[in-house]
C-alpha positions in Angstrom: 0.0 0.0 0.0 1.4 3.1 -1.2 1.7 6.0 2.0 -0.6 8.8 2.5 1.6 12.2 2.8 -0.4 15.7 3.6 0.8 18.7 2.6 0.6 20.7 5.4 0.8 24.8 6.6 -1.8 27.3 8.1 0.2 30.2 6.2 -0.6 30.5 2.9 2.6 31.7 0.3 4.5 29.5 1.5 4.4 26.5 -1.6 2.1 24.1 -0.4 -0.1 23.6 -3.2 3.5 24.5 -5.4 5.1 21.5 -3.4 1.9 19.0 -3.8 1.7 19.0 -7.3 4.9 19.4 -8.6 6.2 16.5 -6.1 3.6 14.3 -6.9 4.3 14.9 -10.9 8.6 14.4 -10.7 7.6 11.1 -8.7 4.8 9.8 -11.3 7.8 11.1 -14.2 10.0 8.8 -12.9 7.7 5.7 -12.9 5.8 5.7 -9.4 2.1 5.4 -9.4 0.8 8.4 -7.7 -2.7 9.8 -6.8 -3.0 14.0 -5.6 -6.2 14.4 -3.3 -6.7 17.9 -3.4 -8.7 18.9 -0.2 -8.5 22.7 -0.6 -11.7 24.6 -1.6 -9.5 26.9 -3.8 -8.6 23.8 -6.0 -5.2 25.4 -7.1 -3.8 22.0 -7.4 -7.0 20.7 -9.4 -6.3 23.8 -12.0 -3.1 23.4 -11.3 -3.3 20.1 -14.2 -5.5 22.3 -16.0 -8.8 21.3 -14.9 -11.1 23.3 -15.4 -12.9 23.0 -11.3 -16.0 25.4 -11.9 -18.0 23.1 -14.1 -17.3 19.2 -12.0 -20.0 17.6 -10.8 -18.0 15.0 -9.0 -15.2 15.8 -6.5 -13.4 15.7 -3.2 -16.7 16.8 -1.5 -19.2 14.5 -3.1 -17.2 12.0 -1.7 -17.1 13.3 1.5 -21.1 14.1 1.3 -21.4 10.0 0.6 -22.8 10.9 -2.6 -19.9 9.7 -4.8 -17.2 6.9 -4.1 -13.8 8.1 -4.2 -12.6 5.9 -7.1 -15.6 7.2 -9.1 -14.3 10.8 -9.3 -10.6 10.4 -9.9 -9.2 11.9 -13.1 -6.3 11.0 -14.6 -4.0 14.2 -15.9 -2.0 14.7 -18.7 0.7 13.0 -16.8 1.4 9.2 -17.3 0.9 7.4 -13.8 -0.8 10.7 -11.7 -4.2 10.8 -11.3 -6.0 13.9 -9.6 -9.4 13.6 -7.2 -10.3 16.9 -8.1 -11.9 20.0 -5.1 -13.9 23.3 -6.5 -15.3 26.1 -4.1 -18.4 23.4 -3.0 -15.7 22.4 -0.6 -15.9 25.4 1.3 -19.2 24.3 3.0 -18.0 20.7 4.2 -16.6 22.6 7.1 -20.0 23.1 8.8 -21.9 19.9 7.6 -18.8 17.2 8.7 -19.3 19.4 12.4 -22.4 17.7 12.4 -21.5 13.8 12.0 -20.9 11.4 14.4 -16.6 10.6 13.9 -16.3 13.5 12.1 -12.6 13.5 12.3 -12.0 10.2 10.6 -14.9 10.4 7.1 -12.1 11.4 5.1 -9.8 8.1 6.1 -13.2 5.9 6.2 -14.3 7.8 2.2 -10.9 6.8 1.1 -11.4 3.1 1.8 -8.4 0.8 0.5 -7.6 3.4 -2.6 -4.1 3.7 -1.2 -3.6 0.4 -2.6 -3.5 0.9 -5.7 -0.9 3.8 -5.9 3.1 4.2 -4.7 2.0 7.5 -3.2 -0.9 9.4 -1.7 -0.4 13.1 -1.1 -3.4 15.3 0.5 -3.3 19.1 -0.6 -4.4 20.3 3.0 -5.9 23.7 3.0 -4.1 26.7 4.6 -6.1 26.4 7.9 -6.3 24.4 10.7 -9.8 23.4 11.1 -11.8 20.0 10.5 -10.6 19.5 6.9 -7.2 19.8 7.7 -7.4 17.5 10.8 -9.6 14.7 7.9 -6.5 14.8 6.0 -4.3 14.4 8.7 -6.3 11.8 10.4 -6.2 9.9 6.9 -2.6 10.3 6.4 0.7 8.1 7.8 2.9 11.5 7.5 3.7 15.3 7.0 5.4 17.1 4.8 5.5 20.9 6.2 7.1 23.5 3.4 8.7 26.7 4.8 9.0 30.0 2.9 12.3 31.0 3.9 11.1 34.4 5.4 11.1 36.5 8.2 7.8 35.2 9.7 8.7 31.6 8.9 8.3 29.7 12.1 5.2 32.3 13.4 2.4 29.7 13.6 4.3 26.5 14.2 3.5 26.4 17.8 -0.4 26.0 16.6 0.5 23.1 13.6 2.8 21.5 15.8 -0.3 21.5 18.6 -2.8 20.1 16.3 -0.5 17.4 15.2 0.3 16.0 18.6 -3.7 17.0 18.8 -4.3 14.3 15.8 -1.7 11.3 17.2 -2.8 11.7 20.9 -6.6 11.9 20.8 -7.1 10.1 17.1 -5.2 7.2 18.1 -2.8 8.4 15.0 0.7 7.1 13.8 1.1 9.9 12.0 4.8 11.5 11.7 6.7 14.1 10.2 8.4 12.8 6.9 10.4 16.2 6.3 10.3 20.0 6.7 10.9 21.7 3.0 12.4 25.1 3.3 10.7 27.0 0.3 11.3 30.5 -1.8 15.2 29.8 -0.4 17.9 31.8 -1.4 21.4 30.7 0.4 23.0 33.6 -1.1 21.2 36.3 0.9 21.8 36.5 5.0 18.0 36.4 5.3 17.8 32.9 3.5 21.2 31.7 5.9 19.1 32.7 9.2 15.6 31.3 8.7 17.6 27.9 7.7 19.4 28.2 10.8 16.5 29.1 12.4 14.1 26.0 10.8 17.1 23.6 12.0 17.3 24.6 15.6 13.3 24.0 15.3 12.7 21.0 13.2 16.3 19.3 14.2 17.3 16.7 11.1 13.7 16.3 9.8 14.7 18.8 7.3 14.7 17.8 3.7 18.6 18.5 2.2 16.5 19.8 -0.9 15.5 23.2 -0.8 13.2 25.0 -3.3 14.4 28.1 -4.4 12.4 31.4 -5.5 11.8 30.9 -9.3 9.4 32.7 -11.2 8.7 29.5 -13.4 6.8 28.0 -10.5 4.3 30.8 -10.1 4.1 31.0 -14.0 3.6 27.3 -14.4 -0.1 27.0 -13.0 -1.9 30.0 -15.4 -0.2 27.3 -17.9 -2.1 24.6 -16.4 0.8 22.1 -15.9 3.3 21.6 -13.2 6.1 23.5 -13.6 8.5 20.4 -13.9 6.5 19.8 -17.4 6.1 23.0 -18.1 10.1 24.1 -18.0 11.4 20.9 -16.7 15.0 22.4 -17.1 14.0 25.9 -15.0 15.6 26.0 -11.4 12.4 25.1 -9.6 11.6 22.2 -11.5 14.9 20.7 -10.8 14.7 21.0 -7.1 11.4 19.4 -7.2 12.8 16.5 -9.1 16.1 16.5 -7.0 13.1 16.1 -3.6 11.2 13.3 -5.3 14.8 11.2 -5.6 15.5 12.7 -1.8 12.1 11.1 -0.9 12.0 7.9 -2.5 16.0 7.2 -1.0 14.4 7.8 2.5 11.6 4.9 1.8 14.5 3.0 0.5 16.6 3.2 3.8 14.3 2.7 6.5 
């Protein structure tokens, strides 16, 4: 069974959405199976394939309403071996109406059944909150992968994620665990970049990915494209790191 990764931070900027789809395409590029669950009512990632989210019927939250199954509404991208379960703005009002079931916290993991099976990886884009969608996705994943604009706020909030996840392993009965913390929009040449690195170490100790993502304007222009930008200029800086992170990730499955 393939593992179940959220993408995970409150603060939005900071290459969450960026890191979920571009990760999940350089792994499925290089011959893993992978399916992208995108569980943010802003569906960046879903457009972020060029999907055009306005007009589906069938997504992340008719699944979650029990009116769809989740196999039924996966679409398979342009890319060979990714396939999407695509989100639209509809998702916005799941908040309120998963409040009022019984085991609220755990219909995401319970929708998702045994899909996992069928796929090397499973990544969750978790919205930029930290409400009842976000703990779903956590509940329903085995690990975390937390990216980190490399700026001055960067650690203001990790108190509150950090809370929530000891939250989700404590009271959900959760194995959940921090797979790596990706320092994003990094720039080692600038003395802001060097400190919020030291900074994230002292924090986050060695769960610190050695790949960092670096501020490229090819990743923000990828997505109006609608492909990820290691299709889209698959020699550009961005795209590189991204491919360099899915070879970082698959080596740490490979040593354990």
């Amino acid at each position: 069974m393939g593992e179940t990764i959220a993408i995970l931070n409150q603060k939005g900027g900071c290459g969450k959405t960026t890191t979920a789809v571009n990760l999940a395409t350089a792994l499925a590029l290089i011959g893993k199976r992978v399916l992208l669950i995108d569980v943010d009512p802003q569906g960046n990632a879903t457009t972020g394939f060029g999907i055009e989210k306005n007009g589906l019927e069938h997504t992340i939250y008719t699944v979650l309403s029990e009116k769809d199954r989740i196999q039924d509404v996966v679409i398979r991208t342009n890319i060979e071996g990714l396939d999407i379960v695509p989100s639209n703005i509809l998702l916005s009002g799941a908040e309120v109406e998963l409040s009022k079931e019984i085991g609220r916290e755990v219909i995401l993991k319970n929708r998702m059944g045994g899909i996992a099976y069928n796929y090397d990886y499973v990544f969750i884009d978790v919205p930029p909150s930290l409400g009842l969608l976000t703990v779903n996705a956590l509940v329903a994943s085995d690990s975390v992968i937390i990216p980190i604009q490399a700026e001055y706020y960067a650690l203001e909030g990790m108190a509150d994620l950090m809370k929530i996840l000891t939250l989700v392993k404590s009271r959900l009965d959760s194995s959940l665990n921090i797979k790596g913390i990706l320092l994003t929009l990094y720039d080692k040449r600038t003395r802001l970049g060097r400190e919020v690195y030291r900074n994230v170490k002292e924090y986050f100790g060695d769960n610190i990915f050695k790949t960092t993502i670096p501020r490229n304007v090819t990743l923000a222009e990828a997505p109006s494209h609608g492909e990820p930008c290691v299709v889209y200029d698959e020699e550009s800086s961005g795209a590189i790191a991204y491919k360099n992170l899915a070879k970082e990730l698959i080596s740490m499955e490979q040593d354990v």
